[in-house]
Backbone bond lengths (Angstrom), bond angles and torsions (degrees), N, CA, C in turn:
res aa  C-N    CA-C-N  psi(-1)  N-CA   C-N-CA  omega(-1)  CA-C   N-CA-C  phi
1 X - - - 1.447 - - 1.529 107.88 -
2 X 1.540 114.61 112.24 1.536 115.65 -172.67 1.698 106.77 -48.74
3 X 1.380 97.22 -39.15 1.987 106.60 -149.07 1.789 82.49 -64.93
4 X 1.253 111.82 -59.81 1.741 114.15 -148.98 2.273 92.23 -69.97
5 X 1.134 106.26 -3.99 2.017 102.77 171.68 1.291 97.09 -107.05
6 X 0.742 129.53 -27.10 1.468 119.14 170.83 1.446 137.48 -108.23
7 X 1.297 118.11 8.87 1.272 146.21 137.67 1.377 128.91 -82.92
8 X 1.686 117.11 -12.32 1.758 124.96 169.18 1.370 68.22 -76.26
9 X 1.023 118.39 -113.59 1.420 153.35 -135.72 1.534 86.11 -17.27
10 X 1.208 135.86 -35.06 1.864 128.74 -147.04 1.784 86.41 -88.44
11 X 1.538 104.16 -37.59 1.939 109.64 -165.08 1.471 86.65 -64.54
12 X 1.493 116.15 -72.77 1.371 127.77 -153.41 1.522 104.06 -43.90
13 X 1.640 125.50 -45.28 1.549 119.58 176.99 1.558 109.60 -69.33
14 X 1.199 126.61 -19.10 1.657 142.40 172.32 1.710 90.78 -66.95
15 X 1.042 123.18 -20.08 1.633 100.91 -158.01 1.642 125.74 56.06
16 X 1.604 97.86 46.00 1.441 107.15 166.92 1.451 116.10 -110.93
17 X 1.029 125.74 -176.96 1.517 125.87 -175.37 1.823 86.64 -120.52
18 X 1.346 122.32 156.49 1.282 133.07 -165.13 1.592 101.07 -116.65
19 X 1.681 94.59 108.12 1.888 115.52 161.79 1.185 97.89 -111.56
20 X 1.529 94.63 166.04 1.631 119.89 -174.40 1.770 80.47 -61.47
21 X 1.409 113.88 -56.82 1.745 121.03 -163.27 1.440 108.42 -45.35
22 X 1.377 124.13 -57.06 1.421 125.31 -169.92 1.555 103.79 -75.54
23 X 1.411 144.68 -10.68 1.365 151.50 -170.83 1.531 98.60 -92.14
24 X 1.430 111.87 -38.63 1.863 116.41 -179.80 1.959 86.24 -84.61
25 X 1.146 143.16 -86.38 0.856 143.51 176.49 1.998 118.17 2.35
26 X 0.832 66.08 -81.41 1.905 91.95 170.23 1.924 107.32 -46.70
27 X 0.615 91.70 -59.79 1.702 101.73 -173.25 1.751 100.02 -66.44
28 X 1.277 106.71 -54.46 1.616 98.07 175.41 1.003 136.00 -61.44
29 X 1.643 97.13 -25.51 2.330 119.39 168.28 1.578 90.04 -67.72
30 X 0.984 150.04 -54.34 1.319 156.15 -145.86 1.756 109.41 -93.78
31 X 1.040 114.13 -39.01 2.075 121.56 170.35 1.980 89.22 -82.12
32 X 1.081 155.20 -18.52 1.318 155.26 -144.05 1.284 94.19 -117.56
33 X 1.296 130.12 -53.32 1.459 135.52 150.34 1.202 129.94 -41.55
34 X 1.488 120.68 -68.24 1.745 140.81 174.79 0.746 117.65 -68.76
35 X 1.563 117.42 -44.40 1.576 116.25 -149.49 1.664 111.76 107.47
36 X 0.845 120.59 164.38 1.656 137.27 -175.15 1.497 117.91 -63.78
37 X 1.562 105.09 -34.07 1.810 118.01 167.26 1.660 108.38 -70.94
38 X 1.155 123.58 -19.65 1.354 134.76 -138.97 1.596 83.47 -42.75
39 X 1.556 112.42 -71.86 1.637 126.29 -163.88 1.146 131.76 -35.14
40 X 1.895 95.10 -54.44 1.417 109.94 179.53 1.644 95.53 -73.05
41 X 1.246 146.86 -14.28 1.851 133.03 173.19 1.149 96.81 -86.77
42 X 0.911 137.95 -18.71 1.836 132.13 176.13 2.036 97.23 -66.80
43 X 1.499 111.66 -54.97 1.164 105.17 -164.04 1.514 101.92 -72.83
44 X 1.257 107.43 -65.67 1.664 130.11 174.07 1.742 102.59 2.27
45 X 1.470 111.38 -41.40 1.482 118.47 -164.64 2.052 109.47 -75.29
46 X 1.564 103.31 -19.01 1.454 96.67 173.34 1.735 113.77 -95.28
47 X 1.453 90.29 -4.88 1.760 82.73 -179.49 1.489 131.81 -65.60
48 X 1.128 127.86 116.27 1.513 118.16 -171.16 1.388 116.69 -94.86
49 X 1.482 113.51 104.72 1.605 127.41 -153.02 1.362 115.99 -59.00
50 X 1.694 115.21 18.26 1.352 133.16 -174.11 1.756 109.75 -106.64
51 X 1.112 89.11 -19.50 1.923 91.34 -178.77 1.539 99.94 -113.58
52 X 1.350 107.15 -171.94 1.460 143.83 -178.23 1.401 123.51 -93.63
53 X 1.315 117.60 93.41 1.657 99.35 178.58 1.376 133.19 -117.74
54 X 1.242 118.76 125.86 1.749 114.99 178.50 1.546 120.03 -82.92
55 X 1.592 112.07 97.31 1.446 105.86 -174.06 1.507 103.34 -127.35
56 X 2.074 91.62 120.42 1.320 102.73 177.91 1.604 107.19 -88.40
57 X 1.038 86.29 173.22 2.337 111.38 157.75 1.728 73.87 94.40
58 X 0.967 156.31 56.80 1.190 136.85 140.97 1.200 121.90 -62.94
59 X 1.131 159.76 82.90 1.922 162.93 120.33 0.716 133.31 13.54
60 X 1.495 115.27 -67.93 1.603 127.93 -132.68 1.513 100.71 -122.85
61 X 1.268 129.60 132.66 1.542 138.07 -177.43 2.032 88.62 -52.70
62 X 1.004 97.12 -56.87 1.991 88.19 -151.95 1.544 96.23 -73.89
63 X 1.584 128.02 14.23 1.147 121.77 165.43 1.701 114.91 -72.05
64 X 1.565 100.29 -46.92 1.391 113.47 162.07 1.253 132.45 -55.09
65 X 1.428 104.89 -45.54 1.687 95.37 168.49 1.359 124.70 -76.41
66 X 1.349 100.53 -17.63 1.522 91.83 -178.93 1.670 104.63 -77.56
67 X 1.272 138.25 -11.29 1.551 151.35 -175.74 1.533 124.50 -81.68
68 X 1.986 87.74 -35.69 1.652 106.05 153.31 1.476 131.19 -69.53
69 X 1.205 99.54 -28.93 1.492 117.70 178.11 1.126 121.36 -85.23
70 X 1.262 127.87 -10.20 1.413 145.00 165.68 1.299 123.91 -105.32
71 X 1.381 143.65 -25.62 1.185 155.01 -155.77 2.000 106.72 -138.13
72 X 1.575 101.77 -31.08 1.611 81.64 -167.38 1.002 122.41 103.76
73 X 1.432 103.59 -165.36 1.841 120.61 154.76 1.373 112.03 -70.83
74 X 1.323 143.05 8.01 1.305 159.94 139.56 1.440 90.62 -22.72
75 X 1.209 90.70 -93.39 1.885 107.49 -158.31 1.524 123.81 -67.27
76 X 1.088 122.29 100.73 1.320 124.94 -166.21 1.840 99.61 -117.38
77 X 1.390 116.30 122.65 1.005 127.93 -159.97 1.910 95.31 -102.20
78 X 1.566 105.88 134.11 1.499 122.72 163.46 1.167 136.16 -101.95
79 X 1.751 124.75 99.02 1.247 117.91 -177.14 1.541 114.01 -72.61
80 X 1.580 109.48 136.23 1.910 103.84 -171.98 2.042 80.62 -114.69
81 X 1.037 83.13 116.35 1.607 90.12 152.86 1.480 157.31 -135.52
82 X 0.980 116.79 142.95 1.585 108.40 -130.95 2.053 93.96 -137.61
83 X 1.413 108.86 112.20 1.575 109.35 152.74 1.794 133.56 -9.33
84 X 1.151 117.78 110.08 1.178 111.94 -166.14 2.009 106.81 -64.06
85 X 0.824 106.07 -2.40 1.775 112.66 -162.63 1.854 103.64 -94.44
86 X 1.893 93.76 -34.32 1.253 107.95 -169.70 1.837 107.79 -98.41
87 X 1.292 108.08 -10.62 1.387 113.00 172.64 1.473 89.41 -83.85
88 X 1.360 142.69 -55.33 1.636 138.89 -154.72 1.518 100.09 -58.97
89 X 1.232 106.64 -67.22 1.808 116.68 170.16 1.814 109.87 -32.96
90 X 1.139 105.32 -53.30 1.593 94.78 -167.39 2.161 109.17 -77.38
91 X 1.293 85.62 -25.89 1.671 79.39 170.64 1.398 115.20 -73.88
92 X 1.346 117.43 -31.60 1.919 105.88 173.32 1.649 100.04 -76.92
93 X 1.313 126.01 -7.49 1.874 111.29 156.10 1.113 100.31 -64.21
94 X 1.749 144.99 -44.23 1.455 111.32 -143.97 1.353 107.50 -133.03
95 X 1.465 89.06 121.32 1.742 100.15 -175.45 1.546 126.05 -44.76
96 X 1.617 111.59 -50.30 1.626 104.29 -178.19 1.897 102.54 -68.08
97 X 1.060 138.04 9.60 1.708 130.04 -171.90 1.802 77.08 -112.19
98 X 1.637 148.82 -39.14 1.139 149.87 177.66 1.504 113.33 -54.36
99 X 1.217 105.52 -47.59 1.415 119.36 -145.12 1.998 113.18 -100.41
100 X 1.730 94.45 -20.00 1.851 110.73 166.60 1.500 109.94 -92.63
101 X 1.711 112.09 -32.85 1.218 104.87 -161.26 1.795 105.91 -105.60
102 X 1.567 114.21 -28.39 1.652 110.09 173.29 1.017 114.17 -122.50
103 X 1.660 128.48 4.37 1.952 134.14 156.34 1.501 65.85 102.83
104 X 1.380 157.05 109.82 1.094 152.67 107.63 1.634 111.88 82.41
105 X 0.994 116.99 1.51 1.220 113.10 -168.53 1.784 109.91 -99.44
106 X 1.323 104.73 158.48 1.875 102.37 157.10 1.340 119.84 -85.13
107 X 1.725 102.23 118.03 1.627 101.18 177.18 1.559 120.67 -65.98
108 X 0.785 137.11 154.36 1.450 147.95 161.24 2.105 91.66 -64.48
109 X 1.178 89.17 154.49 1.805 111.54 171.70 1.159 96.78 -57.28
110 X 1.419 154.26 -85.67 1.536 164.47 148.98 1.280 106.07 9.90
111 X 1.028 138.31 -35.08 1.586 140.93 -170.67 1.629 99.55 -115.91
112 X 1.006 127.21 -31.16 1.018 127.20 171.94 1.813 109.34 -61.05
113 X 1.550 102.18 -60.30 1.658 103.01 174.40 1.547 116.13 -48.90
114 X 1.453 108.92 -34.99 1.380 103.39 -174.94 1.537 106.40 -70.23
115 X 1.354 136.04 -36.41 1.689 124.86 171.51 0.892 108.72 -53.28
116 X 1.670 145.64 -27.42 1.185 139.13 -154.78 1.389 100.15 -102.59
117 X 1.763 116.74 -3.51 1.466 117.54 -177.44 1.701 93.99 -100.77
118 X 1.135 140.91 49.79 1.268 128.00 -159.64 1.910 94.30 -123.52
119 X 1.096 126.62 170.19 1.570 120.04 -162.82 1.083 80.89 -101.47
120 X 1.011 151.53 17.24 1.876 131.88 177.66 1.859 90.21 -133.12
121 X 1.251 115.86 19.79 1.604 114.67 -179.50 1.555 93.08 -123.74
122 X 1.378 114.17 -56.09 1.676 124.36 -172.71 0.997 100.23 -37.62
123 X 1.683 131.01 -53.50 1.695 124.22 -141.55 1.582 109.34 -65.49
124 X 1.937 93.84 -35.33 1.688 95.51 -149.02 1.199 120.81 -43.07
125 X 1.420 112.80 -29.84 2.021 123.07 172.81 1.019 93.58 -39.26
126 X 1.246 124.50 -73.92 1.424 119.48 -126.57 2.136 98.12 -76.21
127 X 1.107 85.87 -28.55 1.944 95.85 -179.87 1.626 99.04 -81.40
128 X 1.000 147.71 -39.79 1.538 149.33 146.60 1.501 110.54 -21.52
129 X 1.353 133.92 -53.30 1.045 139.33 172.49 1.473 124.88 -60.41
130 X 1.780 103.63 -26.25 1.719 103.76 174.98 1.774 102.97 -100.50
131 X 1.754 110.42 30.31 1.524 114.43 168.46 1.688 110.58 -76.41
132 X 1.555 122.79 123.88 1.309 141.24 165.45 2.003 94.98 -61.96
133 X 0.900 136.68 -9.94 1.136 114.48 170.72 1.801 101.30 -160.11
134 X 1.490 125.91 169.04 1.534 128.17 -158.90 1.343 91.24 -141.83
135 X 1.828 122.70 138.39 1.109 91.55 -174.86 2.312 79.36 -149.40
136 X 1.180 108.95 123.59 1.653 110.18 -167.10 1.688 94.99 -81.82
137 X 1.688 97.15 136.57 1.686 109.70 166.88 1.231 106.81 -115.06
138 X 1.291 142.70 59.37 1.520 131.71 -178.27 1.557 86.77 -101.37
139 X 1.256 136.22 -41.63 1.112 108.86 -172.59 1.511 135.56 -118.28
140 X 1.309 154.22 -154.90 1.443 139.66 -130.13 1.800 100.55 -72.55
141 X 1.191 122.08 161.45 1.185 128.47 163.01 1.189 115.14 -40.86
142 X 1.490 129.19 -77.44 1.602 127.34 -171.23 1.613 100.68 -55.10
143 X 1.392 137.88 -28.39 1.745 132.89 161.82 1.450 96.21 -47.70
144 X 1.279 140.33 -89.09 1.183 142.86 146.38 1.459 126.64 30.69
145 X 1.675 92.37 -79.63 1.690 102.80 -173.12 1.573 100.64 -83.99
146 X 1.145 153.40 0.47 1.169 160.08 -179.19 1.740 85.39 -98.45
147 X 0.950 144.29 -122.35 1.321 141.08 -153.38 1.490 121.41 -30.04
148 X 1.410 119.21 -15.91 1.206 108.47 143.01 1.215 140.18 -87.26
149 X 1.938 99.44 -23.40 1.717 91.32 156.30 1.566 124.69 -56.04
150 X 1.236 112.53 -35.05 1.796 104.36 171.82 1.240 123.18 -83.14
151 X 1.177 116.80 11.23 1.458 129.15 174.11 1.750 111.19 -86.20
152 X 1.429 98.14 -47.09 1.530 118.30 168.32 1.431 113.54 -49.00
153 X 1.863 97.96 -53.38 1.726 98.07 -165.79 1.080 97.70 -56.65
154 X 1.841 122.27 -65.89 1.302 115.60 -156.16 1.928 116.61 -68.11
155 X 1.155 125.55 -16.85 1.689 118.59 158.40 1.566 86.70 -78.75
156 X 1.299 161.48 66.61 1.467 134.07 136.21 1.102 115.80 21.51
157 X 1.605 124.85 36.73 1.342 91.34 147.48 1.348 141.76 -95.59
Protein backbone atom coordinates (compact mmCIF):
# COMPACT_ATOMS: atom_id res chain seq x y z
CA UNK A 1 0.00 0.00 0.00
CA UNK A 2 1.87 3.21 -1.39
CA UNK A 3 -0.14 5.67 1.16
CA UNK A 4 0.63 3.47 4.52
CA UNK A 5 5.07 3.41 3.00
CA UNK A 6 4.97 6.57 2.41
CA UNK A 7 3.17 7.97 5.15
CA UNK A 8 5.54 5.70 7.85
CA UNK A 9 8.37 7.05 6.52
CA UNK A 10 6.79 10.97 6.79
CA UNK A 11 5.58 9.87 10.87
CA UNK A 12 8.80 7.99 11.53
CA UNK A 13 11.03 11.32 10.34
CA UNK A 14 8.18 13.37 12.49
CA UNK A 15 9.20 11.23 15.40
CA UNK A 16 5.85 9.58 15.58
CA UNK A 17 5.11 6.06 16.29
CA UNK A 18 2.77 4.59 13.36
CA UNK A 19 -1.31 4.01 14.00
CA UNK A 20 -3.77 3.12 11.59
CA UNK A 21 -5.19 6.83 13.27
CA UNK A 22 -2.12 9.00 12.66
CA UNK A 23 -1.56 7.23 8.91
CA UNK A 24 -5.50 8.39 8.09
CA UNK A 25 -4.72 11.61 9.94
CA UNK A 26 -1.61 12.48 8.08
CA UNK A 27 -2.83 11.79 4.63
CA UNK A 28 -5.97 13.95 5.15
CA UNK A 29 -3.55 17.07 6.57
CA UNK A 30 -1.70 16.40 3.35
CA UNK A 31 -5.00 15.87 0.49
CA UNK A 32 -6.44 19.26 2.67
CA UNK A 33 -3.28 20.94 1.69
CA UNK A 34 -2.60 19.43 -2.02
CA UNK A 35 -5.49 18.17 -2.94
CA UNK A 36 -6.54 14.46 -3.31
CA UNK A 37 -3.46 13.63 -5.93
CA UNK A 38 -1.21 15.13 -3.33
CA UNK A 39 0.29 11.34 -2.39
CA UNK A 40 0.31 9.69 -5.48
CA UNK A 41 2.72 13.23 -6.83
CA UNK A 42 4.80 12.78 -3.83
CA UNK A 43 5.49 9.10 -5.03
CA UNK A 44 4.94 9.61 -8.84
CA UNK A 45 8.45 11.57 -8.54
CA UNK A 46 10.59 8.15 -7.94
CA UNK A 47 8.99 6.35 -10.74
CA UNK A 48 11.28 5.72 -13.61
CA UNK A 49 8.96 5.86 -16.74
CA UNK A 50 11.20 2.97 -18.10
CA UNK A 51 9.96 0.11 -15.84
CA UNK A 52 6.74 -1.46 -14.60
CA UNK A 53 5.02 -0.55 -11.52
CA UNK A 54 2.49 -2.21 -9.14
CA UNK A 55 1.05 0.53 -6.91
CA UNK A 56 -1.52 -0.42 -4.43
CA UNK A 57 -3.82 1.67 -1.73
CA UNK A 58 -4.98 3.81 -4.52
CA UNK A 59 -8.42 5.77 -3.18
CA UNK A 60 -8.97 8.78 -4.41
CA UNK A 61 -10.58 9.52 -8.03
CA UNK A 62 -7.90 12.50 -8.73
CA UNK A 63 -5.23 9.95 -7.76
CA UNK A 64 -6.12 8.32 -11.07
CA UNK A 65 -6.37 11.12 -13.08
CA UNK A 66 -3.58 12.57 -12.09
CA UNK A 67 -1.67 8.88 -13.20
CA UNK A 68 -3.58 9.26 -16.53
CA UNK A 69 -2.24 12.46 -17.03
CA UNK A 70 1.13 11.52 -16.50
CA UNK A 71 1.66 8.09 -17.83
CA UNK A 72 -1.20 7.64 -20.50
CA UNK A 73 -2.16 4.36 -21.66
CA UNK A 74 0.74 3.38 -19.34
CA UNK A 75 -1.35 3.27 -16.35
CA UNK A 76 -4.07 0.99 -16.29
CA UNK A 77 -5.75 0.82 -12.98
CA UNK A 78 -7.13 -2.75 -11.21
CA UNK A 79 -10.21 -3.00 -9.28
CA UNK A 80 -9.68 -6.23 -6.70
CA UNK A 81 -12.91 -6.94 -5.21
CA UNK A 82 -13.65 -8.74 -2.48
CA UNK A 83 -17.11 -9.60 -0.22
CA UNK A 84 -17.57 -7.52 2.69
CA UNK A 85 -18.16 -10.77 5.08
CA UNK A 86 -15.01 -12.32 3.46
CA UNK A 87 -12.81 -9.17 3.83
CA UNK A 88 -14.06 -9.06 7.87
CA UNK A 89 -13.02 -12.84 8.26
CA UNK A 90 -9.65 -12.40 6.67
CA UNK A 91 -8.70 -9.32 8.82
CA UNK A 92 -9.29 -11.28 12.23
CA UNK A 93 -6.55 -13.86 10.30
CA UNK A 94 -3.98 -11.17 10.21
CA UNK A 95 -2.32 -9.87 13.04
CA UNK A 96 -0.37 -6.69 11.66
CA UNK A 97 -4.20 -5.38 9.94
CA UNK A 98 -5.34 -6.43 14.09
CA UNK A 99 -2.71 -4.99 15.79
CA UNK A 100 -2.49 -1.02 13.72
CA UNK A 101 -6.09 -0.89 13.34
CA UNK A 102 -7.78 -2.54 16.91
CA UNK A 103 -4.27 -2.71 19.28
CA UNK A 104 -4.25 -6.49 18.61
CA UNK A 105 -7.46 -7.36 19.27
CA UNK A 106 -10.56 -9.09 17.21
CA UNK A 107 -13.00 -6.49 16.13
CA UNK A 108 -16.53 -7.29 16.42
CA UNK A 109 -18.50 -6.74 12.77
CA UNK A 110 -19.79 -3.20 14.21
CA UNK A 111 -16.38 -1.77 14.49
CA UNK A 112 -15.31 -3.27 11.69
CA UNK A 113 -18.27 -1.39 9.57
CA UNK A 114 -17.30 1.68 11.21
CA UNK A 115 -13.48 1.57 9.46
CA UNK A 116 -15.07 0.99 6.36
CA UNK A 117 -17.21 4.25 7.19
CA UNK A 118 -14.00 6.31 7.34
CA UNK A 119 -13.48 9.19 4.38
CA UNK A 120 -10.36 7.57 3.09
CA UNK A 121 -12.51 4.02 3.03
CA UNK A 122 -15.92 5.61 1.47
CA UNK A 123 -14.21 6.95 -1.74
CA UNK A 124 -12.65 3.67 -2.96
CA UNK A 125 -16.15 2.78 -4.87
CA UNK A 126 -16.42 5.47 -6.47
CA UNK A 127 -12.42 5.24 -7.82
CA UNK A 128 -13.10 1.31 -8.38
CA UNK A 129 -15.47 2.24 -10.98
CA UNK A 130 -12.79 4.36 -13.08
CA UNK A 131 -10.77 0.60 -12.91
CA UNK A 132 -9.54 -0.40 -16.73
CA UNK A 133 -9.81 -3.88 -15.48
CA UNK A 134 -12.01 -5.90 -12.29
CA UNK A 135 -10.52 -8.59 -10.80
CA UNK A 136 -12.88 -10.86 -7.74
CA UNK A 137 -10.96 -12.05 -4.35
CA UNK A 138 -13.66 -13.99 -2.54
CA UNK A 139 -11.87 -16.92 -3.05
CA UNK A 140 -8.49 -18.88 -2.02
CA UNK A 141 -5.23 -17.11 -2.65
CA UNK A 142 -3.70 -19.33 -5.45
CA UNK A 143 -7.67 -18.51 -7.24
CA UNK A 144 -6.39 -15.09 -6.71
CA UNK A 145 -2.80 -15.29 -7.78
CA UNK A 146 -3.76 -17.18 -10.95
CA UNK A 147 -6.14 -14.47 -12.26
CA UNK A 148 -3.70 -12.08 -12.04
CA UNK A 149 -1.25 -14.18 -13.63
CA UNK A 150 -3.65 -14.09 -16.72
CA UNK A 151 -4.26 -10.69 -16.33
CA UNK A 152 -0.44 -10.10 -16.77
CA UNK A 153 -0.26 -12.56 -19.74
CA UNK A 154 -2.94 -11.01 -21.60
CA UNK A 155 -1.54 -6.99 -20.98
CA UNK A 156 2.10 -8.61 -21.83
CA UNK A 157 3.57 -7.31 -19.38
Amino acid sequence: DFTKDLLSTMLKQMGKGITRQRLIDLGLELRKKDGNAALIKILSRKINEDNNYVIAGIRYPDEVLFLRSKFGDRFRLLAVKCKLGIRFERTLKFYEVKKKTYGGRDPDFKEFLKHEDLPTEKIIKRTMRMANFSISNNGSKEEFLQKVDNLVKRLKI
